[in-house]
mmCIF file as gemmi writes it, N, C-alpha and C atoms, coordinates in Angstrom:
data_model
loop_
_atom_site.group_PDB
_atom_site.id
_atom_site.type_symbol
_atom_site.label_atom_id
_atom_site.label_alt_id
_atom_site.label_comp_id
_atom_site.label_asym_id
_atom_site.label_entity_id
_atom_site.label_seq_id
_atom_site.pdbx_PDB_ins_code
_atom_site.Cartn_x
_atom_site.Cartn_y
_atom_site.Cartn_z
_atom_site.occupancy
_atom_site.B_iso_or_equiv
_atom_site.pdbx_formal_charge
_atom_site.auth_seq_id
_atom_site.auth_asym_id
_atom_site.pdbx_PDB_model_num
ATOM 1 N N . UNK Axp A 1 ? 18.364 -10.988 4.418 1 0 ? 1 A 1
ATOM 2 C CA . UNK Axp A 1 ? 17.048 -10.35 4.547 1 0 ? 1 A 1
ATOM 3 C C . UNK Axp A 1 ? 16.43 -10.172 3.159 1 0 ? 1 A 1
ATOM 4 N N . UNK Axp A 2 ? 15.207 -10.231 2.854 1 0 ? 2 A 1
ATOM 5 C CA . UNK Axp A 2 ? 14.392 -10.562 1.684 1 0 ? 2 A 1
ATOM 6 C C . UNK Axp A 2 ? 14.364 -8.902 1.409 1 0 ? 2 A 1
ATOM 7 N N . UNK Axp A 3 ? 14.232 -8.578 -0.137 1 0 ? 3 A 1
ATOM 8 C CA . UNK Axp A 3 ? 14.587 -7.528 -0.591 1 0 ? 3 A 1
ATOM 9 C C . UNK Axp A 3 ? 13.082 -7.044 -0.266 1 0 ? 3 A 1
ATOM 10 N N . UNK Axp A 4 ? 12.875 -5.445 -0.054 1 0 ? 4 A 1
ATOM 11 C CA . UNK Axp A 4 ? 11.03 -5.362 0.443 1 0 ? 4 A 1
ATOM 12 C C . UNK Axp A 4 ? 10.991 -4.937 -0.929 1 0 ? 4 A 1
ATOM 13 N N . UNK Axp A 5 ? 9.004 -5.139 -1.334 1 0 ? 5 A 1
ATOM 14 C CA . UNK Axp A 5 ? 8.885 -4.8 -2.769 1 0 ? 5 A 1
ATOM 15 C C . UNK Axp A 5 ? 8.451 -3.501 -2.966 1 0 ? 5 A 1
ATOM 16 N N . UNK Axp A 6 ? 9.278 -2.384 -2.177 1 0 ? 6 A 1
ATOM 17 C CA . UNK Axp A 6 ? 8.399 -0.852 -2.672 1 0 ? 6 A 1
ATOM 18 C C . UNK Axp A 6 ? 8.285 -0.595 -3.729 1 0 ? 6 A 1
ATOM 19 N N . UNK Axp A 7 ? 9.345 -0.768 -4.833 1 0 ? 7 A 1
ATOM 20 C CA . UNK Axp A 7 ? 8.69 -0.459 -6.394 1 0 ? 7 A 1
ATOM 21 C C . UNK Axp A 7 ? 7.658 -1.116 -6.71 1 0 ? 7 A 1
ATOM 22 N N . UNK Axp A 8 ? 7.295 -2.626 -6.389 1 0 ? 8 A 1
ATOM 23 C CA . UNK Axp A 8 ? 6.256 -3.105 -6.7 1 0 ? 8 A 1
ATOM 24 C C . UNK Axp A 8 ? 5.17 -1.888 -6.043 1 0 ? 8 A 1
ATOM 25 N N . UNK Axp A 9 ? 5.068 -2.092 -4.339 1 0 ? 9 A 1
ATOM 26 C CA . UNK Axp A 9 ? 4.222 -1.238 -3.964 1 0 ? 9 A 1
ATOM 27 C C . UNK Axp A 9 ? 3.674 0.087 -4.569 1 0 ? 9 A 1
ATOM 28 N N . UNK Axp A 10 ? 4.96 0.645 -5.222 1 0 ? 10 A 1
ATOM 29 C CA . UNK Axp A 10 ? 4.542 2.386 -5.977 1 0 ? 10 A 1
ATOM 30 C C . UNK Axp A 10 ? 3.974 2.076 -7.526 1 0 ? 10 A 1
ATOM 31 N N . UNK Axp A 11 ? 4.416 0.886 -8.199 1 0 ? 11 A 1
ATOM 32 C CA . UNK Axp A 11 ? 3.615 0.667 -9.292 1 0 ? 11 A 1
ATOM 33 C C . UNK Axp A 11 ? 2.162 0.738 -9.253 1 0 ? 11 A 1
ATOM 34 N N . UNK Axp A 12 ? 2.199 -0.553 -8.269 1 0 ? 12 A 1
ATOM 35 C CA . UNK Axp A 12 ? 0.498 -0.332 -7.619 1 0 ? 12 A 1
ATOM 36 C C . UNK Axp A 12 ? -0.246 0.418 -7.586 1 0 ? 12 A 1
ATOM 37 N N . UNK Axp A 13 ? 0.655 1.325 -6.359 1 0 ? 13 A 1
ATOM 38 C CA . UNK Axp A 13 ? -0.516 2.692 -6.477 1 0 ? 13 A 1
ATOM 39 C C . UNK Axp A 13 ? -0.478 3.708 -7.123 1 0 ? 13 A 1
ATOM 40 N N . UNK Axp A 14 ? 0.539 3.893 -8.147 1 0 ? 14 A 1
ATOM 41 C CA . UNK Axp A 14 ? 0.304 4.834 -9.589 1 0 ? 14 A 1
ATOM 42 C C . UNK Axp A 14 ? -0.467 4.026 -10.577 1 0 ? 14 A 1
ATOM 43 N N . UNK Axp A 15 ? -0.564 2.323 -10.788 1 0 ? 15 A 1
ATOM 44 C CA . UNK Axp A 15 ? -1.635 2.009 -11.603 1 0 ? 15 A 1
ATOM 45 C C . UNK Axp A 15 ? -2.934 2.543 -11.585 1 0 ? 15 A 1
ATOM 46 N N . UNK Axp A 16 ? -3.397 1.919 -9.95 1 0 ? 16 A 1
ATOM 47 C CA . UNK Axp A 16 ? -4.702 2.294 -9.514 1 0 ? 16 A 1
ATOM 48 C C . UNK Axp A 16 ? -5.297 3.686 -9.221 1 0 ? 16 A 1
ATOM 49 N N . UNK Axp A 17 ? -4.306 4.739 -8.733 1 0 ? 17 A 1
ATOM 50 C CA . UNK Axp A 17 ? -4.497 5.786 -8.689 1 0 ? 17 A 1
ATOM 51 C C . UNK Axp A 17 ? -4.294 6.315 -9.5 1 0 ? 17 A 1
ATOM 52 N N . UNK Axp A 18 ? -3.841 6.301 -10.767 1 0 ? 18 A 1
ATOM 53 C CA . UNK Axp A 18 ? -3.568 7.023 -11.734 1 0 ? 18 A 1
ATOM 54 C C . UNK Axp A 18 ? -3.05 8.172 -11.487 1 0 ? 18 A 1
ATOM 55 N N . UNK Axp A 19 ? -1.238 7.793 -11.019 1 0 ? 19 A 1
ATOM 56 C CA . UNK Axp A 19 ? -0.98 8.925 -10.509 1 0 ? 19 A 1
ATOM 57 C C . UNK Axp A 19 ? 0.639 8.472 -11.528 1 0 ? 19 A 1
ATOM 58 N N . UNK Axp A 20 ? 1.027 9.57 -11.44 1 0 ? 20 A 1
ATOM 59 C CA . UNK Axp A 20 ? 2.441 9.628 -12.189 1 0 ? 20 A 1
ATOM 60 C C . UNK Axp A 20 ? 3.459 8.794 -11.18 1 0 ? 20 A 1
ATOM 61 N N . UNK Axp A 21 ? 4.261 7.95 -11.754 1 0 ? 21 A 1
ATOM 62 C CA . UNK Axp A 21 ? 4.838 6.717 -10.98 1 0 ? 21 A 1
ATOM 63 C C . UNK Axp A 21 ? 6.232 8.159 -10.428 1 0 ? 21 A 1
ATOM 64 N N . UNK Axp A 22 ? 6.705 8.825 -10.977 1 0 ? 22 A 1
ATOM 65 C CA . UNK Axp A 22 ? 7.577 9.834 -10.544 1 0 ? 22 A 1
ATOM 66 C C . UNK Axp A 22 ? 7.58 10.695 -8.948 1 0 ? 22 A 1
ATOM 67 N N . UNK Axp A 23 ? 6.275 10.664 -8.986 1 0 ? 23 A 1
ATOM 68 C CA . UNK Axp A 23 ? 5.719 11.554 -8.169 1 0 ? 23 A 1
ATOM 69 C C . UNK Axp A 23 ? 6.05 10.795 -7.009 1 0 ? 23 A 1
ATOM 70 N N . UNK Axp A 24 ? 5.589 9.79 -6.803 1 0 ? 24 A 1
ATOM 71 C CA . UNK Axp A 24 ? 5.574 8.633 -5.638 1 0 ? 24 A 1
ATOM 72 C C . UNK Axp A 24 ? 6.66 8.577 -4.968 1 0 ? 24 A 1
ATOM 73 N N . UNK Axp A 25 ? 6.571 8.741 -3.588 1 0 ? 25 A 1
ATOM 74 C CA . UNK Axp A 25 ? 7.538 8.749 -2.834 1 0 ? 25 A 1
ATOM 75 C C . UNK Axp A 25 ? 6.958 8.251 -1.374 1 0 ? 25 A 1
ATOM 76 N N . UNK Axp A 26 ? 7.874 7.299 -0.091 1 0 ? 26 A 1
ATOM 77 C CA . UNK Axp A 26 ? 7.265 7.867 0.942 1 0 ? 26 A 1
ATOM 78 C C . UNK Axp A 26 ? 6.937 8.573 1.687 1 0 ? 26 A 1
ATOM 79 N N . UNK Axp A 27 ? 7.066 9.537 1.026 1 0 ? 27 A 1
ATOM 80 C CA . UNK Axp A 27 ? 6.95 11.054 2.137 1 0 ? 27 A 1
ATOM 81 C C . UNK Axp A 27 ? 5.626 11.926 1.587 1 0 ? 27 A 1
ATOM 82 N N . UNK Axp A 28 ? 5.483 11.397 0.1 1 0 ? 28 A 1
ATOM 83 C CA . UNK Axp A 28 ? 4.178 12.049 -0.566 1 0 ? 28 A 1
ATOM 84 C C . UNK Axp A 28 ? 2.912 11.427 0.285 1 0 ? 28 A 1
ATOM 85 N N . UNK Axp A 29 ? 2.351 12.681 0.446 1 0 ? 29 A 1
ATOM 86 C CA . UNK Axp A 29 ? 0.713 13.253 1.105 1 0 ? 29 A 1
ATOM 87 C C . UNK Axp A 29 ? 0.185 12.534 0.5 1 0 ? 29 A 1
ATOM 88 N N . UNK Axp A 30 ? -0.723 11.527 0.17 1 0 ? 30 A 1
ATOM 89 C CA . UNK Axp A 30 ? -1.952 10.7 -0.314 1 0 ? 30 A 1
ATOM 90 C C . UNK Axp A 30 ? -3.011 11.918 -1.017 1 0 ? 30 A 1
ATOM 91 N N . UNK Axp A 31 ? -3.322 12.691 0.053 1 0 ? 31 A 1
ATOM 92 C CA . UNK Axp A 31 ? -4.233 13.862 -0.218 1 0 ? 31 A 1
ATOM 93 C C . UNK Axp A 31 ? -3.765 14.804 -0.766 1 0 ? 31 A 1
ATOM 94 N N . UNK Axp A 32 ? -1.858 14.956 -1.201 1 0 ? 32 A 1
ATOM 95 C CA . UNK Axp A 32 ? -1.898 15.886 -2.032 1 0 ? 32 A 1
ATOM 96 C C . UNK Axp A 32 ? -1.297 15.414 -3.237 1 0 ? 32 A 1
ATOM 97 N N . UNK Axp A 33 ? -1.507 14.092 -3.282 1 0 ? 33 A 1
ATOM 98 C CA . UNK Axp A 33 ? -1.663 13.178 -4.916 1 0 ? 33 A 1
ATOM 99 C C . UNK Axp A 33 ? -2.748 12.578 -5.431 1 0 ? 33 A 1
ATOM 100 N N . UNK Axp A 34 ? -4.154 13.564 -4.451 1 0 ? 34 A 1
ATOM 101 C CA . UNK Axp A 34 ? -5.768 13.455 -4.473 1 0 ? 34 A 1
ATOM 102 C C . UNK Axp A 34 ? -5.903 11.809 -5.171 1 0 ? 34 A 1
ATOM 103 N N . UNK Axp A 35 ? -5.806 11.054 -4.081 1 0 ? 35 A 1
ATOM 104 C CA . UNK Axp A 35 ? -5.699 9.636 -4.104 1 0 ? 35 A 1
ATOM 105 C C . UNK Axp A 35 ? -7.399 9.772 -2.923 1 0 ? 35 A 1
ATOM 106 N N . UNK Axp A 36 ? -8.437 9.916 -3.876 1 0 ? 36 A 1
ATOM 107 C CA . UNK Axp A 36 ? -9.231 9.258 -3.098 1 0 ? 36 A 1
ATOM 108 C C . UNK Axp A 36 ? -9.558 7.557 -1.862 1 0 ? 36 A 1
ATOM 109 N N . UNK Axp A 37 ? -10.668 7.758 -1.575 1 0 ? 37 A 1
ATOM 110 C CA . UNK Axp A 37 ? -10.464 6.408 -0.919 1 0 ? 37 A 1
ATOM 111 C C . UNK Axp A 37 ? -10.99 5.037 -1.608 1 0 ? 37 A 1
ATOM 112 N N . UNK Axp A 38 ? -12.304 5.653 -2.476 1 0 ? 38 A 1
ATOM 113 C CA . UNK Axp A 38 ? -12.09 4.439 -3.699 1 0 ? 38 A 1
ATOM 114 C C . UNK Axp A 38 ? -10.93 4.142 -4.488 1 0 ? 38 A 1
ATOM 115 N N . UNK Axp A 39 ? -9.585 5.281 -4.919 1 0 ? 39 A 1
ATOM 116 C CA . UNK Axp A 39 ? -8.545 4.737 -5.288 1 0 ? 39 A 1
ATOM 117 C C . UNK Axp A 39 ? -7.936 3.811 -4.001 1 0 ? 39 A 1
ATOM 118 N N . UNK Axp A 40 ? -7.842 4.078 -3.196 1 0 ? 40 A 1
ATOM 119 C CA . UNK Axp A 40 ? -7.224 3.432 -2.127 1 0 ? 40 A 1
ATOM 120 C C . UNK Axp A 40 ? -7.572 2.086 -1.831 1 0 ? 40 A 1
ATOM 121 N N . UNK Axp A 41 ? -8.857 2.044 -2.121 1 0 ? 41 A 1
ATOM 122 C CA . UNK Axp A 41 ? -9.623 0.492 -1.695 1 0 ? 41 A 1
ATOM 123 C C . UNK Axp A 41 ? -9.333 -0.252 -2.83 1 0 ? 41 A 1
ATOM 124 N N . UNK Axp A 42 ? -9.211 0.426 -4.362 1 0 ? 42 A 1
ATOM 125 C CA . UNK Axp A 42 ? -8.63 -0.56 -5.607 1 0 ? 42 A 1
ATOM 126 C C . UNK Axp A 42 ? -7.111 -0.627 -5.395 1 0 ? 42 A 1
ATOM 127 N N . UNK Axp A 43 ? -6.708 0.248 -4.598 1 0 ? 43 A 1
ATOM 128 C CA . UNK Axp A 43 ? -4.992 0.065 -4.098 1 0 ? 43 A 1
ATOM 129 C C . UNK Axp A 43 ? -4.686 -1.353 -3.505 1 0 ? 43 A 1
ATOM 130 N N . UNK Axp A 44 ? -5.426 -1.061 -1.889 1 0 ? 44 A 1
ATOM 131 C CA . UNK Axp A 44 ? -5.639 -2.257 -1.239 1 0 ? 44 A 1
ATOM 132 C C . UNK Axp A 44 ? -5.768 -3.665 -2.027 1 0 ? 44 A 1
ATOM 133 N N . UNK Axp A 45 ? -6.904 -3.622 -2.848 1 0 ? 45 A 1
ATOM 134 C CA . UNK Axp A 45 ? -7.226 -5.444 -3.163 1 0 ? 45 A 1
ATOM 135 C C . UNK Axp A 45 ? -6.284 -5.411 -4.114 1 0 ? 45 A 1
ATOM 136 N N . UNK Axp A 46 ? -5.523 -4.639 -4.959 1 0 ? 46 A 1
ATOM 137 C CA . UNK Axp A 46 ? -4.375 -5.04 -5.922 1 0 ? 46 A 1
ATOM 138 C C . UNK Axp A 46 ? -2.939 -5.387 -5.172 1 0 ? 46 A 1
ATOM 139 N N . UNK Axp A 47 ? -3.064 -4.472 -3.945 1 0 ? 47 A 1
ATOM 140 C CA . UNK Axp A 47 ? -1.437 -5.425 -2.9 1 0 ? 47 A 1
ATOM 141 C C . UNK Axp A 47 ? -2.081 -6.81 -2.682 1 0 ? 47 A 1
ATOM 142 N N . UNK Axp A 48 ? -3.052 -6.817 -1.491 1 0 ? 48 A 1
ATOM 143 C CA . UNK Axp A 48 ? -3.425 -8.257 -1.402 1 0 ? 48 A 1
ATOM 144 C C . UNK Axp A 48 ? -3.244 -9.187 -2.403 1 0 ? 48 A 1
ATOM 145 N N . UNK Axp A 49 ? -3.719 -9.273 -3.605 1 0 ? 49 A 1
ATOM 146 C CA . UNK Axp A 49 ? -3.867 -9.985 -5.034 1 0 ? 49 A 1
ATOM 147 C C . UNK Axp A 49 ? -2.308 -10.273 -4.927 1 0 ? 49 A 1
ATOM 148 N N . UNK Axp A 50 ? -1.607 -9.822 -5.304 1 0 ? 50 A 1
ATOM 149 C CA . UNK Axp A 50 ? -0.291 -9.272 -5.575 1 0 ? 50 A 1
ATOM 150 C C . UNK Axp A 50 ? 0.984 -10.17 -4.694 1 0 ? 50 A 1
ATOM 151 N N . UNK Axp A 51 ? 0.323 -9.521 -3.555 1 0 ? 51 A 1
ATOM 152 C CA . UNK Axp A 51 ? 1.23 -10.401 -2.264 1 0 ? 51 A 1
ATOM 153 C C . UNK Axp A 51 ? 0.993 -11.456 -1.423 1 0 ? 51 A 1
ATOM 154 N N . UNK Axp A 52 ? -0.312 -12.017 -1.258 1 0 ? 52 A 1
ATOM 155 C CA . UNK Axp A 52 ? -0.97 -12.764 -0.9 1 0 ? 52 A 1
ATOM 156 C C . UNK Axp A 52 ? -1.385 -12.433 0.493 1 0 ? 52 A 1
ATOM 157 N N . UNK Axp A 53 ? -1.868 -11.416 0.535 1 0 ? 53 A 1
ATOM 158 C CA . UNK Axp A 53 ? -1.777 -10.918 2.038 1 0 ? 53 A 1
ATOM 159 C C . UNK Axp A 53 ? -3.231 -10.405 2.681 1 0 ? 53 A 1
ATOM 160 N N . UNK Axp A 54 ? -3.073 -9.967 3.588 1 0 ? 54 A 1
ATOM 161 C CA . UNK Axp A 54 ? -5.12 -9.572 3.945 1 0 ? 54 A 1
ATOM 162 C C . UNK Axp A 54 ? -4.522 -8.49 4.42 1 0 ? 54 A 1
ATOM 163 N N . UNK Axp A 55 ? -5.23 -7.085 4.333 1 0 ? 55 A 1
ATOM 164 C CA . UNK Axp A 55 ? -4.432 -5.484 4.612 1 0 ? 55 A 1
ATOM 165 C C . UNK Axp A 55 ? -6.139 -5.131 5.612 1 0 ? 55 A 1
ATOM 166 N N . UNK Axp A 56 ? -5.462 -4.981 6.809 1 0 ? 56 A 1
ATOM 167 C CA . UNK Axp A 56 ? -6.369 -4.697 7.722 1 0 ? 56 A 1
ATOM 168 C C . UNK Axp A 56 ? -6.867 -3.003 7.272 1 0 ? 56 A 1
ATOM 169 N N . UNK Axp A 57 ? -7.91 -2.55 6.153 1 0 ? 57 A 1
ATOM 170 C CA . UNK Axp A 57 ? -8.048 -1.712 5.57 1 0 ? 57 A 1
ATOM 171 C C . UNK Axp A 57 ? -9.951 -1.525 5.374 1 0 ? 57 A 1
ATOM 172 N N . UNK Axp A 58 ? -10.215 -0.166 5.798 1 0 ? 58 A 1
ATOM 173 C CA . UNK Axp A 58 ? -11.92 -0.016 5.357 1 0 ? 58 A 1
ATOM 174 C C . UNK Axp A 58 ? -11.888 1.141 5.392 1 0 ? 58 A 1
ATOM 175 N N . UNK Axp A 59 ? -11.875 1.316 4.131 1 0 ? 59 A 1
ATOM 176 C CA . UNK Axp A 59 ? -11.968 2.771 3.547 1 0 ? 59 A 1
ATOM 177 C C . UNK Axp A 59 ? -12.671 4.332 4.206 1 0 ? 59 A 1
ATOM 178 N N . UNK Axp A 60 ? -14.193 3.498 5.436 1 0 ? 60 A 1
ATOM 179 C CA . UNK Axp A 60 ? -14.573 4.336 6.192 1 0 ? 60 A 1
ATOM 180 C C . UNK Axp A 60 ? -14.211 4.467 7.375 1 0 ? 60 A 1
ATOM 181 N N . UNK Axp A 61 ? -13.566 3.802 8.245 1 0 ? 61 A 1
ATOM 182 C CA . UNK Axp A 61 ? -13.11 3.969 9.623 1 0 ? 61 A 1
ATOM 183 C C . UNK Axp A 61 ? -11.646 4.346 9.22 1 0 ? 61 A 1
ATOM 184 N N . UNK Axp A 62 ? -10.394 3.47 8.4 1 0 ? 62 A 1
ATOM 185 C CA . UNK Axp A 62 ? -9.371 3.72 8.854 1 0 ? 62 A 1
ATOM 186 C C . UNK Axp A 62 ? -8.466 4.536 7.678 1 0 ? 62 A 1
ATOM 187 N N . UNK Axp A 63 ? -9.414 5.002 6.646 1 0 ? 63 A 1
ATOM 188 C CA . UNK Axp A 63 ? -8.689 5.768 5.551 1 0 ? 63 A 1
ATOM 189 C C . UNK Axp A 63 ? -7.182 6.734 6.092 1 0 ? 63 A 1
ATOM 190 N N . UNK Axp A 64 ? -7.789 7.347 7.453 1 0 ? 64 A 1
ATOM 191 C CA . UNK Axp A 64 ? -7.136 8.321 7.918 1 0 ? 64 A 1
ATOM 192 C C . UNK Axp A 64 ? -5.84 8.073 8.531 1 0 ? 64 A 1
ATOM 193 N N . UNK Axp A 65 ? -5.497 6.205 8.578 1 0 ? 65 A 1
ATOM 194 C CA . UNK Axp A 65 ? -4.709 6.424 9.035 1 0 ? 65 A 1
ATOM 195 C C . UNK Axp A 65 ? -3.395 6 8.31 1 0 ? 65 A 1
ATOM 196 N N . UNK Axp A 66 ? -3.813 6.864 6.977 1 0 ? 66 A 1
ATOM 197 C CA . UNK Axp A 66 ? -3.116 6.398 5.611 1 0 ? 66 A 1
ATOM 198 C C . UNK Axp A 66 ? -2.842 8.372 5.193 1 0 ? 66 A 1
ATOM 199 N N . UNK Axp A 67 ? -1.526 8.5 5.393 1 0 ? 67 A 1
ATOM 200 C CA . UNK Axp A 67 ? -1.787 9.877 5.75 1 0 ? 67 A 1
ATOM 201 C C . UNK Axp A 67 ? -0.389 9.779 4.289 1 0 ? 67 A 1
ATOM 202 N N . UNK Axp A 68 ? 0.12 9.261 4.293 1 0 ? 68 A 1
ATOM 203 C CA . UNK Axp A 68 ? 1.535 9.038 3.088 1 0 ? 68 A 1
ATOM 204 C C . UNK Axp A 68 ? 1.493 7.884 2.24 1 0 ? 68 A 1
ATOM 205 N N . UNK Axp A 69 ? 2.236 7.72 1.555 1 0 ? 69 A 1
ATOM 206 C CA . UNK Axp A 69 ? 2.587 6.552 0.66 1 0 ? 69 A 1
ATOM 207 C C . UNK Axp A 69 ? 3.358 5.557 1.22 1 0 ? 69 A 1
ATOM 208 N N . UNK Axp A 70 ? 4.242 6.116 2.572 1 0 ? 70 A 1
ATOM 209 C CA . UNK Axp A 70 ? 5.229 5.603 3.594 1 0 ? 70 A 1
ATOM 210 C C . UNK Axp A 70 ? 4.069 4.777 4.242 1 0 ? 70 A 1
ATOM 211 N N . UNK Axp A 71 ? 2.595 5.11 4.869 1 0 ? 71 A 1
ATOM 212 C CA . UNK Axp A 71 ? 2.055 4.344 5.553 1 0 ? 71 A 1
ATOM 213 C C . UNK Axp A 71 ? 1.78 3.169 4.86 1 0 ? 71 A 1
ATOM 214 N N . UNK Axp A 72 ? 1.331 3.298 3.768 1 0 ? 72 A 1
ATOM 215 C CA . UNK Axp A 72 ? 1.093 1.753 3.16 1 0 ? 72 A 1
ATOM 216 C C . UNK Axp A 72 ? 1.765 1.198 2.884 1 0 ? 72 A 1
ATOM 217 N N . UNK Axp A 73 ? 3.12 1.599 2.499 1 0 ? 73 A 1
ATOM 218 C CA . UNK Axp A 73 ? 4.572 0.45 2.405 1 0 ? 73 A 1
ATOM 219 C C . UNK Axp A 73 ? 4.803 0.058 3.565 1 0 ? 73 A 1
ATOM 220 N N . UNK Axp A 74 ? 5.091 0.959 4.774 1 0 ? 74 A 1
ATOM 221 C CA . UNK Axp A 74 ? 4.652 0.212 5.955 1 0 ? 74 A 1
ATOM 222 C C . UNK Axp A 74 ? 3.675 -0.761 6.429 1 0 ? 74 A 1
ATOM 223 N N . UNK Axp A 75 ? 2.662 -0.422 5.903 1 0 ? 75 A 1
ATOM 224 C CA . UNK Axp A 75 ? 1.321 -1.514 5.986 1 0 ? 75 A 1
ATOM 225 C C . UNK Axp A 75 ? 1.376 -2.817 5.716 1 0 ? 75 A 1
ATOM 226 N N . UNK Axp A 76 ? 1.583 -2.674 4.077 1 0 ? 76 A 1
ATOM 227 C CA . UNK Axp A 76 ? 1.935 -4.367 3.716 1 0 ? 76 A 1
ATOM 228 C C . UNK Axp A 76 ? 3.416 -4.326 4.205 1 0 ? 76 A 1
ATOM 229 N N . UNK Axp A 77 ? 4.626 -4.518 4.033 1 0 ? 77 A 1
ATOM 230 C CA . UNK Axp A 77 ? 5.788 -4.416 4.878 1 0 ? 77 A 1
ATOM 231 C C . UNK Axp A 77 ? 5.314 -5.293 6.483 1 0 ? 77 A 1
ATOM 232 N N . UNK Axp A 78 ? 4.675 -4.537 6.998 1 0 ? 78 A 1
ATOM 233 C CA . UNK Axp A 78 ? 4.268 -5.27 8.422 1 0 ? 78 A 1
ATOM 234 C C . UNK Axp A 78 ? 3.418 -6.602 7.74 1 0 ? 78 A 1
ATOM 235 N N . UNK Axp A 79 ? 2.488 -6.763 6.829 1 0 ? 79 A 1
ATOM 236 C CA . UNK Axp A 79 ? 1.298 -7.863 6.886 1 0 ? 79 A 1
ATOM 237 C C . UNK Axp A 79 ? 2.382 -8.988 6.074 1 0 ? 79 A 1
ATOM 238 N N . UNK Axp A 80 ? 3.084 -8.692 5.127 1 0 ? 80 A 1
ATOM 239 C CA . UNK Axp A 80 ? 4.636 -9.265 4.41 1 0 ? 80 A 1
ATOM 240 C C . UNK Axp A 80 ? 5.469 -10.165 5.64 1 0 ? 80 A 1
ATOM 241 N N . UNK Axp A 81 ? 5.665 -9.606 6.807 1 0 ? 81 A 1
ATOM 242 C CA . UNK Axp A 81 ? 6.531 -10.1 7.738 1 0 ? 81 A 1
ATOM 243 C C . UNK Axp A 81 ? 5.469 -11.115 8.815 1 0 ? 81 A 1
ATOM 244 N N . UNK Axp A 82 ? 4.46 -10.332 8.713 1 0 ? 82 A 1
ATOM 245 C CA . UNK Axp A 82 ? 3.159 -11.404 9.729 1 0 ? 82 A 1
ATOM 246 C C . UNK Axp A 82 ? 2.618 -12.704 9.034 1 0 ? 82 A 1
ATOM 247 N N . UNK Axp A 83 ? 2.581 -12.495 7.787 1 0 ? 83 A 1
ATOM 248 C CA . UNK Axp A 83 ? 2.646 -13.965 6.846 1 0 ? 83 A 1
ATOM 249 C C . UNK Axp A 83 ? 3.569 -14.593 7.063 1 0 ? 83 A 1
ATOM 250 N N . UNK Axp A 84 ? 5.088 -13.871 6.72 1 0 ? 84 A 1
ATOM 251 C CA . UNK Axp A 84 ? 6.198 -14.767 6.533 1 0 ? 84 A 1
ATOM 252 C C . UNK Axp A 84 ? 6.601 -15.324 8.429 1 0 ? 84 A 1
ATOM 253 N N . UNK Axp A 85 ? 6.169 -14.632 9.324 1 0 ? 85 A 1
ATOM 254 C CA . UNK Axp A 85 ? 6.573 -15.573 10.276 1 0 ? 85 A 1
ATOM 255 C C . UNK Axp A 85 ? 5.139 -16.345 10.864 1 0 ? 85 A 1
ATOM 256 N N . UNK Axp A 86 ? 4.257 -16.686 9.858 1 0 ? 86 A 1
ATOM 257 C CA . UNK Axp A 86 ? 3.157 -17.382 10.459 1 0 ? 86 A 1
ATOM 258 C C . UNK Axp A 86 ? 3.124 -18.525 9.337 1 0 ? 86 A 1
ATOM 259 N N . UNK Axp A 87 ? 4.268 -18.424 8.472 1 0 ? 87 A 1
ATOM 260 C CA . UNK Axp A 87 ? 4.233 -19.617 6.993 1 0 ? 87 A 1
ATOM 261 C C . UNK Axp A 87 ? 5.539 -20.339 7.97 1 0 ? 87 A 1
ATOM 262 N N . UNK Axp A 88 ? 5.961 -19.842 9.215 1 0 ? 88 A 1
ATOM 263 C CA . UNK Axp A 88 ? 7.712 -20.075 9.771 1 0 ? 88 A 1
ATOM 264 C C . UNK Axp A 88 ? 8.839 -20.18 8.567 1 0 ? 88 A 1
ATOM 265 N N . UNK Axp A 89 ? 8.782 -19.06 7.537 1 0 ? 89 A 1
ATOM 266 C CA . UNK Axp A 89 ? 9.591 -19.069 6.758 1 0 ? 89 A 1
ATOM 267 C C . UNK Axp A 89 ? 10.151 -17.559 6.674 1 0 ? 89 A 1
């Protein structure tokens, strides 16, 4: 099984969010590491970039359903596995 890239993932979003890479965990609140949703949307296009992936993500309808740091490793994690079995690799 392919190693998943959460450190990549938490780099990410302590780059873009400018949040202390320490802090990051999946269990940390988004909203109580005041990770707006413009950080979130420069979150988003830096995984995509990153992983080659499309993150079913719009900052005004589905922000909310980004409630942890766990949801978006989950996020790409799922779009990671929907590539890799649509490349049949």
């Amino acid at each position: 099984m392919t190693q998943l890239p959460i450190d990549e993932i938490l780099d990410i979003v302590a780059q873009k969010a400018l949040i202390d890479r320490s802090k990051l965990n999946p269990t940390a609140k988004l909203a109580d590491l005041n990770v707006s949703s413009l950080d979130m949307v420069e979150v988003m296009f830096a995984l995509e970039d990153k992983f080659g992936i499309e993150l079913p993500f719009n900052a005004n309808t589905n922000a909310d359903e980004f409630e942890t740091v766990g949801d978006v490793i989950a996020l790409v994690e799922k779009q990671l596995a929907v590539k890799k079995g649509a490349s049949g690799g």
